[in-house]
C-alpha positions in Angstrom: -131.5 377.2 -96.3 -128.6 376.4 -94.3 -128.3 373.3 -92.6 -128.8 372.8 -89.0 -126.2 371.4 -86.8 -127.1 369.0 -83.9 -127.0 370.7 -80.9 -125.3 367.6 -79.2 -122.7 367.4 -81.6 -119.9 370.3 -80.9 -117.6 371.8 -83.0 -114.1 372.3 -83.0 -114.5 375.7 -81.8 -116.6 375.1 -79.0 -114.8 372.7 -77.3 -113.2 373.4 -73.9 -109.7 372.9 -73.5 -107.6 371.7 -70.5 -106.1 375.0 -69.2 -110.2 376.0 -69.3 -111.2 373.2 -67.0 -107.9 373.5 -65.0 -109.1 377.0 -63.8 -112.4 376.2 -63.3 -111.2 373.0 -61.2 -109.0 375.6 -59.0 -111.7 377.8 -58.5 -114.1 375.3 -57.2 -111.0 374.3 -54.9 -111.0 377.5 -54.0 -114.7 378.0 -53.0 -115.0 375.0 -51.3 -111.9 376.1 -49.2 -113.6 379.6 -48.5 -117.2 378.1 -47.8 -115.5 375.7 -45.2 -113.6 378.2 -43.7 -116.4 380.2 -43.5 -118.5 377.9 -41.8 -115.6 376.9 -39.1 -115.9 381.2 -38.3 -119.7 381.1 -38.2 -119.5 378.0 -35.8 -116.7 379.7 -34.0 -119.1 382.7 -33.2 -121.7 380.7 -32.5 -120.0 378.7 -30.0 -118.7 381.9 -28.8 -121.9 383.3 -28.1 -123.7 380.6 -26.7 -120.3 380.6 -23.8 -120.9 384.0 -23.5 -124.9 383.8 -23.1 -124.3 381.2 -20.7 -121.7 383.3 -18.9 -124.0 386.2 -18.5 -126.8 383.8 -17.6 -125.2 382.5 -14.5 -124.3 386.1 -13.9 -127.6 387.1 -13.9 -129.1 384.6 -11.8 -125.8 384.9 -9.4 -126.7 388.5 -9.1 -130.2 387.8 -8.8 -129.8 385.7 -6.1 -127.3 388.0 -4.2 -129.8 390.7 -4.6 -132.7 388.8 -3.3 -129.9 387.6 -0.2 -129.5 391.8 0.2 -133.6 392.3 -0.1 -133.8 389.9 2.5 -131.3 390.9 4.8 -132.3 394.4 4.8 -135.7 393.2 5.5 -134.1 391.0 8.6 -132.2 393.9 9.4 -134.8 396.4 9.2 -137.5 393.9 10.7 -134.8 393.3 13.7 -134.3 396.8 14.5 -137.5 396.7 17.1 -136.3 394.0 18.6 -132.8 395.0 19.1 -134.1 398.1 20.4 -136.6 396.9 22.9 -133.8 394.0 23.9 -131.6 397.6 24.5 -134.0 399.4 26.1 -134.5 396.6 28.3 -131.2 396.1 29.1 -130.6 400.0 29.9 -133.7 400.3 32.1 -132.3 397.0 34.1 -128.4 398.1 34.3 -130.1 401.8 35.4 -132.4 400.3 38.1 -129.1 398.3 39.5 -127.0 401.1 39.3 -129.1 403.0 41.5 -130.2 400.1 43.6 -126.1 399.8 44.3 -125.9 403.2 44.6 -128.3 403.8 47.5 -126.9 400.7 49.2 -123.6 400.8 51.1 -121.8 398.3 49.2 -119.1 396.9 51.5 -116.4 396.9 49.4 -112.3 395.6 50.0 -110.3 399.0 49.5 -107.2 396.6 49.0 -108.8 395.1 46.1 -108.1 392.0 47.0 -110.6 389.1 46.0 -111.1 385.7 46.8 -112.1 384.0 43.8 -113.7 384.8 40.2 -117.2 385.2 42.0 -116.1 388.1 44.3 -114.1 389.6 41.2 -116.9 389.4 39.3 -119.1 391.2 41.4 -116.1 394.0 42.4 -116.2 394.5 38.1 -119.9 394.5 38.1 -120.2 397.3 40.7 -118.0 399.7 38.9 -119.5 399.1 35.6 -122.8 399.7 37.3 -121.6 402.7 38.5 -120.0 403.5 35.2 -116.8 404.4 37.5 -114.5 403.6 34.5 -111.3 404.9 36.6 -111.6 402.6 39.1 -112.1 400.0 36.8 -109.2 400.9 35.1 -107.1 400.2 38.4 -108.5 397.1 39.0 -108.0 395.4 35.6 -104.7 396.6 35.7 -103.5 395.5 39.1 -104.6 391.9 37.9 -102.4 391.1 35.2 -101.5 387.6 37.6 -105.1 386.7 37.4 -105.8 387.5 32.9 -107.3 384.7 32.1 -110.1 385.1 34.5 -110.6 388.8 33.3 -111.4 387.3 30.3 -113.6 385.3 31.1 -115.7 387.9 33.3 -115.1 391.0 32.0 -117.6 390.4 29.2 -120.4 389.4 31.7 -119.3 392.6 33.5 -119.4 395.2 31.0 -123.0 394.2 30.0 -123.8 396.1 33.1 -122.7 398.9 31.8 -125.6 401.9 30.6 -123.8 402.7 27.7 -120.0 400.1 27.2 -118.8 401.8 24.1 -118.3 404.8 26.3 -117.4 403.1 29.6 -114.9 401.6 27.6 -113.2 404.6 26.1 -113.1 406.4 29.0 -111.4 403.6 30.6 -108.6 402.8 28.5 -108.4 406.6 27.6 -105.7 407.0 30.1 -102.9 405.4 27.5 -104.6 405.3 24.6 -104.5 406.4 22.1 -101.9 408.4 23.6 -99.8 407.5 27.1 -101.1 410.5 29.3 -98.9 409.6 32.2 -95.9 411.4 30.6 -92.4 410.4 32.1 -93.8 408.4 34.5 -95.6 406.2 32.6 -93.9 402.9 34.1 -95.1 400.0 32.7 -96.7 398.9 29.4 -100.0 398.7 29.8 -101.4 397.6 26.1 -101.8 394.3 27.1 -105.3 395.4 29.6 -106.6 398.1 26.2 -106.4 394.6 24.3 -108.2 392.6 26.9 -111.2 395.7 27.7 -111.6 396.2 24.1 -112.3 392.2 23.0 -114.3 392.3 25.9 -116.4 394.4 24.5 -117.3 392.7 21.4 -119.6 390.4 22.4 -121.4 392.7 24.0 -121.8 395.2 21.5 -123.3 392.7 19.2 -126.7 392.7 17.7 -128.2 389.9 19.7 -130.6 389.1 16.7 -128.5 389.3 13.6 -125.3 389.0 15.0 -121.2 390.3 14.0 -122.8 391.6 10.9 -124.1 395.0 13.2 -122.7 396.5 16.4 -124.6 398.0 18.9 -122.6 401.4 18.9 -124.4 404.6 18.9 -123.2 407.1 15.8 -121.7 409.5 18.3 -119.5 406.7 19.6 -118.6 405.6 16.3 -117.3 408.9 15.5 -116.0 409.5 18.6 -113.6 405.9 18.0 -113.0 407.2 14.3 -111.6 410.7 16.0 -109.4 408.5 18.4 -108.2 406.4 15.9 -107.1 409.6 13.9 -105.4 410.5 17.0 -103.4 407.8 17.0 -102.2 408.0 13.4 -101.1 411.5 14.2 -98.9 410.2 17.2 -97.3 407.5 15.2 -96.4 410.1 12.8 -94.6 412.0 15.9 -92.7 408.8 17.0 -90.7 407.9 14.0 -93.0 405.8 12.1 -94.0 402.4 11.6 -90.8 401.7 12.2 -90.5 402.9 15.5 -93.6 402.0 17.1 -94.2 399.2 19.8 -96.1 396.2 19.0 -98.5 396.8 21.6 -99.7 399.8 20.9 -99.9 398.7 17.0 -102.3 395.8 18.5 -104.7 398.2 20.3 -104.9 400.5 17.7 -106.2 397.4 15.3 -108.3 395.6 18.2 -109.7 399.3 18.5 -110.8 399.5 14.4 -112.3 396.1 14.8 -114.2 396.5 17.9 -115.9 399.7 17.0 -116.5 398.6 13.2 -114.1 402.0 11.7 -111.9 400.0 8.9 -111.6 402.5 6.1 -111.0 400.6 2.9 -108.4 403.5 1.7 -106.2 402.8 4.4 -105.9 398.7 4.0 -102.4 399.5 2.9 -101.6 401.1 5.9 -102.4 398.6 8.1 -101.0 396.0 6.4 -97.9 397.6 7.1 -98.7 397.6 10.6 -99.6 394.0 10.4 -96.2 392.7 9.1 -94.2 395.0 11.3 -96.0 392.9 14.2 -96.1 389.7 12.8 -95.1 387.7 15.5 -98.3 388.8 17.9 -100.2 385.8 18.1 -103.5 387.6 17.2 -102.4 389.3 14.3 -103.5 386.4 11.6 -107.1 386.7 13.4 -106.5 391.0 13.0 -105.6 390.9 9.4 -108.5 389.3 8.6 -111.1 391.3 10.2 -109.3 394.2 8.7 -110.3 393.1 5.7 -106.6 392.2 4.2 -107.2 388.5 3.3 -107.2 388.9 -0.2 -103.8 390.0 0.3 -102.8 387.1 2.8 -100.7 386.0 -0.5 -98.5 388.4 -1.0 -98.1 388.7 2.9 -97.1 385.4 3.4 -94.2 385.5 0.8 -93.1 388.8 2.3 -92.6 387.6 6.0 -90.7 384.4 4.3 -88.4 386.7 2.4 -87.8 388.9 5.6 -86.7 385.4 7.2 -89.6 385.2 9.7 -91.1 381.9 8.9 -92.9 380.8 12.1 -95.1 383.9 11.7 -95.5 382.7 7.9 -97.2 379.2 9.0 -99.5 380.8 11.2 -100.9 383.2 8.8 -100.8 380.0 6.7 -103.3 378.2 8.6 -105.1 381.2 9.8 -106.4 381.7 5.8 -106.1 378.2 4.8 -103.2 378.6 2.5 -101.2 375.3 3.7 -101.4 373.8 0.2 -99.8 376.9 -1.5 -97.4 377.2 1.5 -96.7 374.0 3.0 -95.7 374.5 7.0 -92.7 371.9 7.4 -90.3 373.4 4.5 -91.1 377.0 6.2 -90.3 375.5 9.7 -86.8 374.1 8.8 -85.9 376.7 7.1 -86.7 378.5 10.4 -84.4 376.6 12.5 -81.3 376.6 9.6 -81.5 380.5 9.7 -81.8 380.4 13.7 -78.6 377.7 13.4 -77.0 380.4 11.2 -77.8 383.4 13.5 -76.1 381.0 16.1 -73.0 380.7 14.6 -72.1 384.4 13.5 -72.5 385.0 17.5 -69.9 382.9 18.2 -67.9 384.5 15.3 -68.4 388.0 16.9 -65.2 388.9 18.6 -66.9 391.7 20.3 -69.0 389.0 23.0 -66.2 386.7 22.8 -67.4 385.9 27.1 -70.8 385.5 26.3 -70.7 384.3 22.8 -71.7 380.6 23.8 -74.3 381.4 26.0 -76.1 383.6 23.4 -75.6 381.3 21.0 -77.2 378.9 22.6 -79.8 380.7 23.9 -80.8 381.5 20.2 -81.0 378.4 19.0 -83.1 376.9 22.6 -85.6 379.8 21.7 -85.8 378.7 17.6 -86.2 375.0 19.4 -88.8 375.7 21.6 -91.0 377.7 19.3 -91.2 374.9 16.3 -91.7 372.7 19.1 -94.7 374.0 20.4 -95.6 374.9 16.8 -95.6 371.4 15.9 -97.9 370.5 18.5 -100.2 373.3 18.4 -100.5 372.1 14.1 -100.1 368.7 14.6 -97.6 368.1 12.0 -95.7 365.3 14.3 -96.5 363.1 11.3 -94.5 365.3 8.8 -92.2 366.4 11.3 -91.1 364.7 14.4 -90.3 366.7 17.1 -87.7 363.8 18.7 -84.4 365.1 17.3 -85.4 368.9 18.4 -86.0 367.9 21.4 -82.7 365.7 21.9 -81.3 368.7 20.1 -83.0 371.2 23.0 -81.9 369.1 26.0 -78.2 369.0 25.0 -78.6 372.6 24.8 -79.8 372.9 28.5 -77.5 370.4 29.6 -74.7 372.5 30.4 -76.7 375.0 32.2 -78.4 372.2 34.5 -75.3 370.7 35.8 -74.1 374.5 36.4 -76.9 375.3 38.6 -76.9 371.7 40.2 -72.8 371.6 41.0 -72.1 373.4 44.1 -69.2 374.8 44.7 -68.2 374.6 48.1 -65.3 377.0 49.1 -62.2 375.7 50.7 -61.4 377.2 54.0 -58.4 379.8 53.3 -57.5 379.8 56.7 -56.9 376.4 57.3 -53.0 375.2 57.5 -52.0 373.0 54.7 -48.8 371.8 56.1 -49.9 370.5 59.8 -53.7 370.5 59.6 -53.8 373.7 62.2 -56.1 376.4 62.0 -55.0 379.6 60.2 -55.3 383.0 62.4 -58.2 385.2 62.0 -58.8 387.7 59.0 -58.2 390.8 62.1 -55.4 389.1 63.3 -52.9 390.9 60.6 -54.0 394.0 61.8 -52.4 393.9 64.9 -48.9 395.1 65.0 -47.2 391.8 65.6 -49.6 389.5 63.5 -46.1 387.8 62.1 -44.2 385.0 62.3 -41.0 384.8 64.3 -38.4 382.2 65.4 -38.0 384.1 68.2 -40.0 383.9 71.4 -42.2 387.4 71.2 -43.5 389.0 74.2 -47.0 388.6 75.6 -48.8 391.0 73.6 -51.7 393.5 74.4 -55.1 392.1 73.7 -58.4 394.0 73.7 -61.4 392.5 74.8 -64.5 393.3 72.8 -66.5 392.7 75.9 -64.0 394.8 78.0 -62.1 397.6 78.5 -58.2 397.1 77.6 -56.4 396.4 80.8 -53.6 399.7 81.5 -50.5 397.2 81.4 -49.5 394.1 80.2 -50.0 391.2 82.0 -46.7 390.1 83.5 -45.9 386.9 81.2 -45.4 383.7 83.2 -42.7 381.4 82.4 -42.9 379.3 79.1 -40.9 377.4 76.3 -40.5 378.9 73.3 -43.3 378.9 71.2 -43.7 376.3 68.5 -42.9 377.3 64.7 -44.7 376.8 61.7 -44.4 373.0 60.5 -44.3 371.6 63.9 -46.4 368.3 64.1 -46.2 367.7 67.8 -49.0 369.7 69.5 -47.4 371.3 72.7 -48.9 371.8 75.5 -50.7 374.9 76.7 -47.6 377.2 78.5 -50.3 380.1 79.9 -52.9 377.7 81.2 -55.3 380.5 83.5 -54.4 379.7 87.2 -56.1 381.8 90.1 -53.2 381.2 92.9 -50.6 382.2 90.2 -52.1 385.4 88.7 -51.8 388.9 90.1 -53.8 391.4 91.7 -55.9 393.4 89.3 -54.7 396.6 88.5 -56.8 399.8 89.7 -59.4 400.6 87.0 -59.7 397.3 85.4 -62.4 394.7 86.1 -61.8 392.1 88.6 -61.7 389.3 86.1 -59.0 386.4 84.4 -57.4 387.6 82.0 -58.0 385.9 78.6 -56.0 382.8 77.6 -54.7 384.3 74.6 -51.6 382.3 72.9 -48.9 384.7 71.6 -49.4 385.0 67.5 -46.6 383.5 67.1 -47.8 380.2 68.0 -50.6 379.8 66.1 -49.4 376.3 64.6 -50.5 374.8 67.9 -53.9 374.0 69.2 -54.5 376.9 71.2 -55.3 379.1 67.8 -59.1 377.8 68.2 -59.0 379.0 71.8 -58.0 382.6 70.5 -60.5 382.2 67.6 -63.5 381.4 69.4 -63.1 384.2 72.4 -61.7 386.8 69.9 -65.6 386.7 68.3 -67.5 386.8 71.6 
């Protein structure tokens, strides 16, 4: 038998050498490298997952909750209904009761249309809407542009007299909108009263349990305001555009979509269009939003900049709350250095080389006063002192003050430089011998405005010769009126003195105000 061999004891064959334990060294290198890279993925997912778990967790409960916010206001809607309905039928059965009530009564009313204070115009607005006379009404509001800000406040309280307002209202702006039906005699804009009827009616129109979020307008309204509004649209196509449209009428037709609650979604581009192109309304921040367009307030704002319109800029600024992204005072310098520029090319033009100054100046007053009153209306005098525009503002009215307060007085062109002496009358040169001579001239024939001309001459008395032009010495008066001395009258003349009438040549003496004052009588 062979010996046996101690299994602890190895033999030269079995022993491992270095390039052996060399691979297996790099291969446990190498596992250890994939196992921890492995487990950074795995912990990678599962942080992965538990973001996105929690993601879709908030999700779910923010949906949840904004479905149960739905749930309940469609049950407060639906739940509100009966009331709004029996507040509306109230309401109708009221305004019907006082429209026949006025109606059987013989209203005393002022056909001038003439009222004393917001009381009696109150009460000449509620009679009409009682009535539902929206023609009449029409006149009124429209006569009373002086007196807008106390439409305001009572046409509302008005119009919830009205049976059915949507309709009184359409029928009573429907006289220029949404076309002008007065043709070539249109005359003037009247926008400015569809803007007033149709804020008016707002607050009427709205569900006086759940509020804004439901108008009061019956579907065959609504669709009636959707078919005016298409109207519209089709007219603006006819007049040139966007482009060529007044601002007015672009603010009716958007107080119109908000009023009667007929945005369309597909056309937000469109009236954002509208919106910059009238930019500088005032109400137009307050518009854009209710048409929906202030996700796209942005991109608005950074247009009107680029398009050099600032001042609008700021006030869609603060309208959205955007001040941070679009500070105001930057915008509002940058206002007044393009308004500086515009300034200065007028006074560059050589075609209103006369009225280049006065434009120019009047450019720069208007830039002035609007950042002014910006300012204040902001309160940005902190950031932006209004002292130096308005320094800047007076020196620009400055010259336009003094010229209305200097009054020029005009000289006397008549009156005689050389002696002091009265010049002759403007109808003097017409007469034949309205000159000067260095002769003695003959008495000449005078008419009388008061009389009829004498038929000859009267015979000239005796005198010296009469005194020339630069003479200082005031003569004496040679045809003093004496009643011994003069004549019989002549047959057909009126038994009167003749005139003491100096002869023209002597007009450097002191009988030329004689002449004057009974040549006038």
């Amino acid at each position: 038998m062979g010996s046996i061999h101690d299994p602890g004891e190895l033999t030269e064959l079995e022993q491992p050498s270095f390039d052996e334990f060399q691979r297996q060294t790099s291969l446990m290198t190498s596992c250890t490298l994939l196992w921890k890279e492995l487990s950074d993925h795995i912990n990678s997912l599962e942080q992965n997952l538990l973001k996105q778990s929690e993601t879709l967790k908030r999700k779910i409960e923010t949906l949840d909750s904004e479905t149960k916010a739905s749930l309940d206001s469609l049950k407060k809607r639906e739940l509100s209904i009966v009331d709004s309905v029996k507040i509306a039928l109230n309401r109708v059965e009221f305004n019907t009761k006082a429209a026949m009530r006025t109606l059987s009564e013989d209203v005393e009313e002022n056909p001038d249309g003439e009222v004393d204070d917001g009381d009696d115009l109150l009460q000449h607005l509620k009679s009409w809407c009682l009535k539902m006379e929206a023609k009449e009404f029409w006149n009124f509001v429209t006569g009373k542009k002086k007196e807008i800000d106390v439409l305001r406040e009572k046409i509302p309280a008005a119009l919830l007299e009205c049976i059915d307002p949507a309709r009184f209202v359409m029928e009573a702006i429907s006289e220029v909108f949404p076309v002008d039906k007065r043709g070539n005699e249109g005359g003037s804009d009247l926008a400015w009263a569809c803007v007033l009827i149709l804020e008016s009616l707002i607050p009427v129109v709205v569900d006086p349990v759940i509020g804004k979020s439901r108008m009061l307008v019956t579907p065959s309204m609504k669709e009636q305001a959707k078919e005016i509004a298409e109207t519209w649209k089709k007219s603006l196509e006819e007049r040139g555009g966007i482009e060529n449209v007044k601002t007015p009428d672009v603010h009716t037709f958007l107080q119109h979509l908000v009023t009667f609650g007929i945005v369309k979604k597909e056309d937000l581009e469109f009236y954002r269009k509208l919106v910059v192109a009238s930019a500088w309304r005032k109400q137009m921040p307050k518009l854009a939003v209710s048409l929906g367009l202030g996700d796209q307030m942005p991109d608005m704002i950074e247009e009107l900049i680029s398009k050099g319109q600032q001042l609008d800029a700021v006030h869609f600024t603060y309208e959205v709350g955007l001040v941070d992204k679009f500070p105001p005072v930057p915008l509002l310098k940058a206002f007044l250095r393009d308004a500086k520029k515009a300034a200065s090319s007028i006074l560059d033009d050589p075609i209103n080389t006369g009225r280049a100054a006065q434009l120019a100046a009047r450019k720069e007053q208007s830039a002035l006063r609007a950042v002014i009153k910006c300012i204040e209306e902001y309160k940005l005098e902190a950031e932006f002192p209004p002292e130096n525009l308005k320094k800047r503002l007076e020196q620009l009215e400055k010259p336009k003050t003094e010229k209305r307060k200097t009054v020029v007085v005009p000289a006397n062109k008549r009156t005689r430089v050389s002696n002091g002496g009265p010049m002759p009358p403007a109808k003097a040169g017409r007469l034949t011998n309205a000159y000067v001579s260095s002769f003695p001239a003959p008495p000449p024939f005078v008419r009388s405005p008061s009389h009829t001309q004498y038929l000859t001459p009267v015979p000239g008395y005796p005198s010296p010769p009469p005194a020339m032009y630069g003479s200082r010495s005031p003569p004496t008066n040679p045809y003093a009126y004496s009643p011994e001395a003069a004549p019989p009258p002549l047959a057909g003349s009126y038994p009167v003195a003749p005139m003491n009438y100096p002869a023209y040549g002597g007009y450097g003496n002191g009988l030329a105000p004689a002449y004057q004052q009974a040549y006038y009588r």
